[in-house]
N, C-alpha and C positions, 0 to 999 in steps of 0.2 A: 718408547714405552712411556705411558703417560704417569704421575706421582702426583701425589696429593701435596696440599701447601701444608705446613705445622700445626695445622688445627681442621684441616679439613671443611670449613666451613667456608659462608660468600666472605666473610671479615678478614681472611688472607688476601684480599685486593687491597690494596694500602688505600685510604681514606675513607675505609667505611665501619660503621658501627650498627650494631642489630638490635632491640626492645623490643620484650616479651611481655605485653601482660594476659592472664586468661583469667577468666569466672568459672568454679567448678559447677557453680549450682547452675549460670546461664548455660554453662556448654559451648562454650565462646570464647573468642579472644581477637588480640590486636597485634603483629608484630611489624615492626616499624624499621626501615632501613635509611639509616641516615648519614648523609656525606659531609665530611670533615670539609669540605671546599667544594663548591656547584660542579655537576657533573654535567658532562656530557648524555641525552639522555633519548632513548626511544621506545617503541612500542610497538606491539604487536597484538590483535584480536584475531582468534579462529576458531573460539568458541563461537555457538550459538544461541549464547544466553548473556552476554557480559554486561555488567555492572560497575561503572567506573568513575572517576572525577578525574579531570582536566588531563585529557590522552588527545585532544587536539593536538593541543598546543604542542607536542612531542614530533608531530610531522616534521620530515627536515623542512619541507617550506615557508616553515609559520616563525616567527621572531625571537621567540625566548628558547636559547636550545639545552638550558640549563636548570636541572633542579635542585632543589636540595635536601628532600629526604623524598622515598616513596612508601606507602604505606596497603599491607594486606590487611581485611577483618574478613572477621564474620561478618553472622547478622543482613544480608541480606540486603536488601537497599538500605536497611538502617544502618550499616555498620560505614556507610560513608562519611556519617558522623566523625570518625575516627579523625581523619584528615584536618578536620577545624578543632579537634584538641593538640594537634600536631602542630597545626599552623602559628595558634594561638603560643603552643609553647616557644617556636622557631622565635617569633614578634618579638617575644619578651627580652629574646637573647639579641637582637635586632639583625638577625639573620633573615634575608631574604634579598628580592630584587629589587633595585632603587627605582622610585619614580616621582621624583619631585618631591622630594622629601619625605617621601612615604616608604616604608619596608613593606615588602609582598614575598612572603616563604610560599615557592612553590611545590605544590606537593600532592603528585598525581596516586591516586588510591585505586583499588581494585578490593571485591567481595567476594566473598563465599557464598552460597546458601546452606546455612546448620539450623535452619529455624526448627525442623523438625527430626533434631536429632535425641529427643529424651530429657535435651536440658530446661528447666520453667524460665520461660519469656514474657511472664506479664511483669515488665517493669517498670510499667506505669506510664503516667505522657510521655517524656523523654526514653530515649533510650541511653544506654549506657557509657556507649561506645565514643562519644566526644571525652571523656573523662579516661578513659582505659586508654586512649590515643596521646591523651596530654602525658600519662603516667609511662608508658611505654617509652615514651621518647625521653624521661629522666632515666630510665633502665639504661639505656643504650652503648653499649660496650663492644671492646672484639668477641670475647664468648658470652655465648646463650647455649641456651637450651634445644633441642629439637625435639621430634615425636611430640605427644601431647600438652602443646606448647603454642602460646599465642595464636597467632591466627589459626592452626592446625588443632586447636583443642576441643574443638567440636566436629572434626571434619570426618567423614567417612567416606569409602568407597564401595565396590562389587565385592559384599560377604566378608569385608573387612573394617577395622579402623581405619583412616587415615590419619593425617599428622603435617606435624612441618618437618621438613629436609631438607638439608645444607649439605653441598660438597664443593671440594675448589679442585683445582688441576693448576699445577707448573708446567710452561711449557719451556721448549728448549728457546727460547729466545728470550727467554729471562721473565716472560708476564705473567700474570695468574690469571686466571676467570674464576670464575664462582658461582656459584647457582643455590635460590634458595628456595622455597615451594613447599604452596599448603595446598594435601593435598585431598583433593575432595569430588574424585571422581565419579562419573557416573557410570564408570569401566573399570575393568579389575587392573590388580599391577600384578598378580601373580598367574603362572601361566596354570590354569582353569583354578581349581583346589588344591593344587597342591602349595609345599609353601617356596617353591621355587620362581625368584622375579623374572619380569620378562626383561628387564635390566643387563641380568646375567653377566651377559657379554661384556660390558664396560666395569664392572665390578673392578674396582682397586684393594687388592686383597681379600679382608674378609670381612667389608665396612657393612654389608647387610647380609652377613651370614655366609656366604663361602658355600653355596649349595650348586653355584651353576645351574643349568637347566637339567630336567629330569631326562632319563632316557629309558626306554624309548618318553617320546611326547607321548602324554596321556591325552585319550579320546578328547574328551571335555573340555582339549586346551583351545578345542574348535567350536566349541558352544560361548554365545556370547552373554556374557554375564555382566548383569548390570543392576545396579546399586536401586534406584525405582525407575518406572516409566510414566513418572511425569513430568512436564515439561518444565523448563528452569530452574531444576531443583540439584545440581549440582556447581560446579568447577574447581578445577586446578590453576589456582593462581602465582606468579610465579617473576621472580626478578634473577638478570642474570648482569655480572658484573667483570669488567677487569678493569687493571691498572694501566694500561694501552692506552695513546692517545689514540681517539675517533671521533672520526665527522661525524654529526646527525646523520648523515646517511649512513653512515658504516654502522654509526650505534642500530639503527634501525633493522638493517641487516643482522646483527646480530641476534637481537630480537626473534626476528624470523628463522636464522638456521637455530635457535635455541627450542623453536618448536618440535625440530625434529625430536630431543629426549622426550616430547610426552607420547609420541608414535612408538618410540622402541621402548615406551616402560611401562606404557597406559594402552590396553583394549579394551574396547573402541575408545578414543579421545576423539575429540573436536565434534562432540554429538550437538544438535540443537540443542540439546537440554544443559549441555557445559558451558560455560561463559570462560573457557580457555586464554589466558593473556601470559605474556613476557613482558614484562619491565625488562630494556637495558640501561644500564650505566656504564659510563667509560671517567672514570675519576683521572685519567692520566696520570697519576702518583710516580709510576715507574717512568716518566721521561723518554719514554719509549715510542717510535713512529713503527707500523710494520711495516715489512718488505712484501711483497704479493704471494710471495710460498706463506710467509710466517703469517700473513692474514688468512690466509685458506686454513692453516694451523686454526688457528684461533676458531673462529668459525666451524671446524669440525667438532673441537675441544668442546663447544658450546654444545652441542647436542647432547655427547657423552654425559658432562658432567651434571647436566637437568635432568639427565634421566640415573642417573648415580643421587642427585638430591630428591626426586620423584621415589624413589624405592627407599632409602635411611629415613625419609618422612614417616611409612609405613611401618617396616624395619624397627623403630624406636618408641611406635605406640607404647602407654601403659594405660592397664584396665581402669575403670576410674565407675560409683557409683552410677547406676539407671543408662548404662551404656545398652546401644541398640545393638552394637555387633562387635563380636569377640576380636581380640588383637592380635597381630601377628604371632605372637610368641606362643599363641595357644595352640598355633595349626600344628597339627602332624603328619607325617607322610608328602 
């Protein structure tokens, strides 16, 4: 049976720290995942909308297999901005990759689209989000915040808020993983109307309510419900982490089985219009190599518990002024 680590969030991987910053009046935000020592790092796109900086370089093929923070926003292609207030901040502290006496903090980013979620975005030439990047990354701690919250604070889904969500899992071999995700579907996370997730199943007590699935499944749970029908205007973006050591390709892998939590928590996911992505990390903190069962552990772990962070994103919404759609906590039935 799977257990959660002492805080339930991705920051029970030993060497990572989380920063939150949001704008209530933008509807927007930045949250920043930062490694205490260059991780091992990979990636994974199956949206068909994504919006990203420097997810080359994460191939295992390609040279640098190590980052040192990753970073979600909003905002839309502007919110890539984020990353060069992040970078900038890393510089300062002279963290990054050496090359001839130069420091390079690398620092692959991923966005949302919340341009038109109710929040005012005329912010004039610049946008905001290189400054909310540089600030989040001084925030940066083992607990945060989740629900309407950094990158998740503008986020919405199918007839719902969305939000950010963090879950971790212990496994019997002593490592943790963790998953964190803003969630900004173009699909619902509860199974039709009602306020039962499609998570369910993986639920660790009673971290998003304790309702299980409805029974019978109601009609509607087979109607596809979605947030708009137009194109690029969502994603669930998403970092998954343990303290395991892993190759680039294992980190990569990981990435990928961490897809499967947005299939068992999100209907439809991976639409053209979601820009769907995994960040993984593998911080090695725990000293730990796996054994081929304990890696398939790992690996399943990862699904559950993205889709256990996909659902406490929604789960944790709170209302906030000129919102477009009501929050969990309002559904009945």
């Amino acid at each position: 049976m799977f257990v959660t680590g002492p805080r339930n969030l991705i920051t029970d991987v030993m060497g990572l720290r989380v920063g939150n910053v949001a704008d209530d009046r933008l509807k927007s935000g930045v949250t920043v995942v930062l490694c205490d020592s260059p991780a091992v790092a990979g990636v994974q796109v199956l949206g068909g909308a994504p919006g990203t900086r420097e997810t080359d370089l994460l191939e295992p093929h390609n040279s640098v297999d190590t980052v040192n923070a990753v970073v979600l926003a909003g905002g839309s292609a502007f919110g890539l901005d984020a990353a060069s207030g992040v970078q900038a901040g890393l510089r300062e502290q002279g963290v990054g990759f050496q090359v001839r006496g130069n420091t390079i903090p690398i620092i692959p980013a991923a966005i949302l689209f919340d341009l038109a979620n109710g929040g005012d975005k005329n912010w004039g030439r610049y946008p905001p989000y290189r400054e909310m990047g540089y600030e989040a990354l001084q925030r940066a701690a083992p607990d945060f915040e989740i629900g309407t919250a950094g990158a998740g604070s503008g986020a919405l889904t199918a007839g719902l808020k969305g939000g950010l969500g963090s879950a971790s899992t212990m496994l019997d071999s002593g490592v943790h993983i963790g998953a964190l995700a803003a969630v900004n579907a173009t699909g619902s996370v509860t199974v039709g109307r009602t306020r039962h997730f499609w998570a369910s199943p993986f639920e660790i007590g009673d971290e998003f309510g304790g309702h299980g699935y409805p029974s019978p499944i109601p009609a509607d749970a087979r109607r596809i419900l979605l947030k708009f029908r137009d194109k690029l205007a969502s994603t669930t973006v998403a970092v998954v982490a343990t303290d395991a050591i892993l190759t680039p390709a294992a980190a990569k892998r990981l990435a990928i089985a961490s897809h499967d939590g947005f299939s068992r928590s999100i209907w439809p996911t991976h639409t053209p219009a979601d820009g769907d992505l995994v960040f993984a990390l593998a911080t090695g903190a725990s000293g730990k190599v796996l054994s081929g069962d304990e890696a398939i552990d790992l690996y399943a772990a990862a699904g559950a518990t993205m889709a256990r962070a996909i659902a406490r994103g929604v789960f944790a919404a709170t209302p906030e002024p000129n919102d477009l759609l009501p929050v969990w906590s309002s559904r009945r039935g």
